[in-house]
ROVOKOL-184353 format. One record per atom (N, C-alpha, C, O): residue in one letter; x, y, z. Coordinates in steps of 0.05 Angstrom, whole numbers, plus 5000, padded with zeros to 4 digits. Example, Ala and Ser with C-alpha at 12.3 -4.5 7.8 and 13.67 -1.06 7.14 Angstrom:
! ROVOKOL-184353
a526448865156 a524649105156 a526449345156 a528549345169 s525749555142 s527349795143 s525850015157 s526850235161 
***
This chain:
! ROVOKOL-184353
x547153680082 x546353860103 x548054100101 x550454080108 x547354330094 x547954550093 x548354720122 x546354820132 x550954750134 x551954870156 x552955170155 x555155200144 x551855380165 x552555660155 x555155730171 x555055860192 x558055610157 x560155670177 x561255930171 x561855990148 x561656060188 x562956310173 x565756260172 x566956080184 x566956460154 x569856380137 x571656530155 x570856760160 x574056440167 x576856620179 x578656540159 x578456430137 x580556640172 x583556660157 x584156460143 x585056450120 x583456200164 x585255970158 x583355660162 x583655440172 x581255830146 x578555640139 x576555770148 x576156020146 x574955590162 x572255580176 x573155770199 x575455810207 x570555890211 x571055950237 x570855790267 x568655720277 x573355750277 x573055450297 x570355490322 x568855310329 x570255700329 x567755710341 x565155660336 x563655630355 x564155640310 x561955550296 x562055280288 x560055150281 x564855180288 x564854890277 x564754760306 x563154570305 x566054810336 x565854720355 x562654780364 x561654610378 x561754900360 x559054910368 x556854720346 x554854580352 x557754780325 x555954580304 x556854240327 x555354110341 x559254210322 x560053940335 x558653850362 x557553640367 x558954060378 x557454030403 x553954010405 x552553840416 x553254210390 x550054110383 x549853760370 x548353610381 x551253680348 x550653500338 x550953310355 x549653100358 x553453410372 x553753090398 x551253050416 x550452830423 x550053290423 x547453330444 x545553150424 x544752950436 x544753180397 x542753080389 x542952800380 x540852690372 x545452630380 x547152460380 x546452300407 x545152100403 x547152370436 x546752370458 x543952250460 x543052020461 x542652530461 x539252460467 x538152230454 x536752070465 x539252230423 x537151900405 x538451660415 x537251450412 x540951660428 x542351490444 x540951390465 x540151160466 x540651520479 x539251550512 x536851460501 x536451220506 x534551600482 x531651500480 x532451220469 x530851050477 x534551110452 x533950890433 x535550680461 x535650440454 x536350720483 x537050510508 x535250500520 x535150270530 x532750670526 x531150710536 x529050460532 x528050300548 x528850500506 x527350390485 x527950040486 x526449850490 x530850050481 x531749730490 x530949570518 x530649330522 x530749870540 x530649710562 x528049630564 x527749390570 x526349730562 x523149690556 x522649360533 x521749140538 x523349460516 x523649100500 x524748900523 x523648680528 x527149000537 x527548760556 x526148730580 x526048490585 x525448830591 x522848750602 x521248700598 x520048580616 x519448740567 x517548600548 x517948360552 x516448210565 x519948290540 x520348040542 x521747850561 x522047610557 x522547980585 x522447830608 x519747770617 x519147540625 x518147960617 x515347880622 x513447620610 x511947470620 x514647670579 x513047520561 x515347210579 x514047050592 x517347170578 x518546970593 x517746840613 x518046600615 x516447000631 x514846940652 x512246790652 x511246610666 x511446950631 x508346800620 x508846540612 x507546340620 x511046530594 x511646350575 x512146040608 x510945820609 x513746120624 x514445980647 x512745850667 x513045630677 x509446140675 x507745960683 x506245840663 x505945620673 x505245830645 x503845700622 x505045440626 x503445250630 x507445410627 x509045090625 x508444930657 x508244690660 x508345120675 x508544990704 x505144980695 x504944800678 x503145090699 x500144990691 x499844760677 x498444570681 x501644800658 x501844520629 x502644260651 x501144070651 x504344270663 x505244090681 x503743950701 x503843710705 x501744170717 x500144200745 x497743990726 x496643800738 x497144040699 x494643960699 x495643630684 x494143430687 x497643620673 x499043320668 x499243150690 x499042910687 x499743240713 x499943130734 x498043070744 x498142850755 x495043240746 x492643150750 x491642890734 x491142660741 x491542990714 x490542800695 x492242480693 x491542250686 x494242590703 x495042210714 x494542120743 x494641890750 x493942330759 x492642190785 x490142170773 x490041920769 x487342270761 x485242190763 x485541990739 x483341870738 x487141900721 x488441610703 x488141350725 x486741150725 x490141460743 x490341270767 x488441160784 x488040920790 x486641430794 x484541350802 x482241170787 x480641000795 x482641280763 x479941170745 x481440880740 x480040720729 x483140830743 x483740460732 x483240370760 x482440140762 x483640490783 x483540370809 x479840320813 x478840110823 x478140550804 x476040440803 x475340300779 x473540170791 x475240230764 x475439980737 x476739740755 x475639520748 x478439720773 x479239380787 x477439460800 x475239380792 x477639610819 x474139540842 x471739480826 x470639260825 x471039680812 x468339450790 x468639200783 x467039040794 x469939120771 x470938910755 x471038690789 x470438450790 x471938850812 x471938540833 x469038610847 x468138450864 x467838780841 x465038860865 x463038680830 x460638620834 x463638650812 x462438470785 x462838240790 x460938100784 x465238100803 x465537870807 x464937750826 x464337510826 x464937950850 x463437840875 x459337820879 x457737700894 x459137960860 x456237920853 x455737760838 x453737650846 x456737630811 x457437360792 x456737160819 x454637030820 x459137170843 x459836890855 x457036980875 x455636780875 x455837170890 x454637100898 x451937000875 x450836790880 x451537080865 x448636960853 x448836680847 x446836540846 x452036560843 x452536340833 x452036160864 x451335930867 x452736340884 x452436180909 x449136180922 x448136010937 x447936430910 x444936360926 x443236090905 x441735930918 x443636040864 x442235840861 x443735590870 x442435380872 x446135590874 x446535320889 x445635230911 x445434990918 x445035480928 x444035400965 x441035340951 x440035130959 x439335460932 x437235440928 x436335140920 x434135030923 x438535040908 x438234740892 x438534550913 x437534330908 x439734570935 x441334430959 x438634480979 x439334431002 x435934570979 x434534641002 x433134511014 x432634561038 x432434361003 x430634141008 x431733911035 x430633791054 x434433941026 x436733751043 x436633941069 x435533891090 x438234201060 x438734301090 x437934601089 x439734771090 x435934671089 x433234921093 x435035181104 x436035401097 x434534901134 x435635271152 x439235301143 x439535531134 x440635211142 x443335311128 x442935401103 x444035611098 x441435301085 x441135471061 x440435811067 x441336011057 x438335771087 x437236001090 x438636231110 x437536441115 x440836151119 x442836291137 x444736361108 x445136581099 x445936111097 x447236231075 x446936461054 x448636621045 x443836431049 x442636591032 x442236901046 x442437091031 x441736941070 x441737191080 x444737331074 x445037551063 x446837151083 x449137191079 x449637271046 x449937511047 x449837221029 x449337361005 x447737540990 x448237620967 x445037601008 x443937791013 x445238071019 x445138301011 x446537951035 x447438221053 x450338281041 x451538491045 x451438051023 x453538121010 x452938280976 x454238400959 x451138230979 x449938460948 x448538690956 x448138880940 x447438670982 x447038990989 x449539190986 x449539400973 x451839071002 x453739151006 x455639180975 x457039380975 x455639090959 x455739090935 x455039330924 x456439520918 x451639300923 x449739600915 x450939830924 x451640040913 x451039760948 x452140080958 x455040180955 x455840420958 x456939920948 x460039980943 x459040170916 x459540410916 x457640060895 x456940140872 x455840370868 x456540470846 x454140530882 x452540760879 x454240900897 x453441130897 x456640870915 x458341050922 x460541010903 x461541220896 x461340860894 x463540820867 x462141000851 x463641190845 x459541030840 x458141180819 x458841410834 x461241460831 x457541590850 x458441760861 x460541890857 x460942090843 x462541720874 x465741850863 x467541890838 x469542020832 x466141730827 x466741720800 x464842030783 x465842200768 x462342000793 x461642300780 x462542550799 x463242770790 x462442490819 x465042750827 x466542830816 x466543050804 x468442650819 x471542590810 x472042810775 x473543010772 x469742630749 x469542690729 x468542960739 x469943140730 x466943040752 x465243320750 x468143610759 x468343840750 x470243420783 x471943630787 x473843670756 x474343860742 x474343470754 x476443450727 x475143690705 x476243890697 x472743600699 x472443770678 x472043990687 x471544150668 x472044140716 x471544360723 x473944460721 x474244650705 x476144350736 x479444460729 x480844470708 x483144570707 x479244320679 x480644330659 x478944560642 x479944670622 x476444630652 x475244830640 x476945090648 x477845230630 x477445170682 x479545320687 x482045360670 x482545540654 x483445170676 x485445160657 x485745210629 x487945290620 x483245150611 x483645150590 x482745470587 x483745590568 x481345590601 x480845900603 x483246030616 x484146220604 x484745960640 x487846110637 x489346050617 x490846240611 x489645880605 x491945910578 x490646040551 x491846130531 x487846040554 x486946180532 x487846420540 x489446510524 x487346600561 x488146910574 x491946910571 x493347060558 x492546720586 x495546730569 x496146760549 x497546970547 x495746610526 x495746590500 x494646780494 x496846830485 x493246970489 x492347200486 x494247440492 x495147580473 x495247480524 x497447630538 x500247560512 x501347750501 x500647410510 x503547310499 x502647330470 x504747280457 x501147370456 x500547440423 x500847700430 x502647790415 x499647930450 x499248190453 x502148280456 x502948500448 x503248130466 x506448170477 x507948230457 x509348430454 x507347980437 x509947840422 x508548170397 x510148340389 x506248170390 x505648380365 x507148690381 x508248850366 x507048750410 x508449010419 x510548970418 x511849180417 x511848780418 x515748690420 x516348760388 x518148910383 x514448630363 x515048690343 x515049000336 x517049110328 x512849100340 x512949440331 x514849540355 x516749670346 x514849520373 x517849580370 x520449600368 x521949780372 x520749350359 x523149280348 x523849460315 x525749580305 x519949370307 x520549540285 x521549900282 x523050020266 x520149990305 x520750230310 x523550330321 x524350570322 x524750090328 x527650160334 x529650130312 x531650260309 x528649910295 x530449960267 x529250190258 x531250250245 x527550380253 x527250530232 x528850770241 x529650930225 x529250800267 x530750990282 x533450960283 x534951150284 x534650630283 x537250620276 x537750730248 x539250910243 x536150590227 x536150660204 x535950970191 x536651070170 x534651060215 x534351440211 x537651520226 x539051710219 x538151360243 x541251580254 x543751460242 x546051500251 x543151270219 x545651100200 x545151270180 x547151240165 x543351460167 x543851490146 x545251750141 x545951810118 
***
């Protein structure tokens, strides 16, 4: 870099070299100031991207936690089937026995038999409201995991957009370190 100092007595002239010095500190200064500038912005980048990164994990969490209450629920209805199956087994097993026994005693058969009647209605209908809640139940699930799986896709998207702007400028801050090192 070629500096036009003019010559005194006893070198350079100090006023041209204090002024060269002083400009160079100003332009020194300023790539200073823009290149902190520049850092502080990355750090907020990436406090942000942190943030994302933080609810993404509490969602990850919110919907693990679902998915073992409706786990819970769904084995809780699997034992209610399995005993509303067995109680229809024993009743049918109880109406051909009253049936085989009728001849002997009619009207108790036939009081018994209403009585298991009315215990497989009650059955039917535990069942077609078990059906019910059960397609509820499945119909909310897959509705909140469809949600969910559309906010972390929009996350995941935000945080790729993030992480490629954190890189360029990272890159852009080495080429600028690399421009005021050389």
């Amino acid at each position: 870099m070629s500096v036009g100092f003019r010559k005194s007595l006893f070198g350079f002239n100090c006023d041209d070299v204090i002024e060269y010095i002083e400009q160079s500190h100003k332009k020194f200064s300023e790539k200073e100031n823009e290149l902190n500038q520049k850092i502080d912005t990355l750090d907020t980048t990436i406090a942000n991207v942190n943030t994302q990164l933080d609810d993404v994990k509490a969602a990850k969490a919110a919907v693990e936690a679902q998915l073992k209450e409706y786990t819970d629920k769904y084995d809780e209805i699997e034992r209610l089937s399995q005993n509303i199956g067995k109680l229809y087994l024993v009743a049918q097993a109880n109406a051909k026995s009253i049936m085989q026994n009728s001849a002997e005693t009619r009207d108790i058969t036939n009081r018994e038999v209403e009585k298991n009647l009315h215990s497989i209605d009650n059955a039917h209908e535990a069942l077609a409201a078990l059906k019910a809640e059960i397609m509820q139940t499945s119909d909310d699930f897959v509705n909140k995991v469809d949600t969910l799986v559309t906010s972390l896709a929009t996350a995941r998207e935000q945080v790729s957009q993030k992480n490629t702007d954190n890189r360029e400028l990272t890159e852009q801050f080495e080429n600028l370190f690399a421009d005021i090192n050389k």
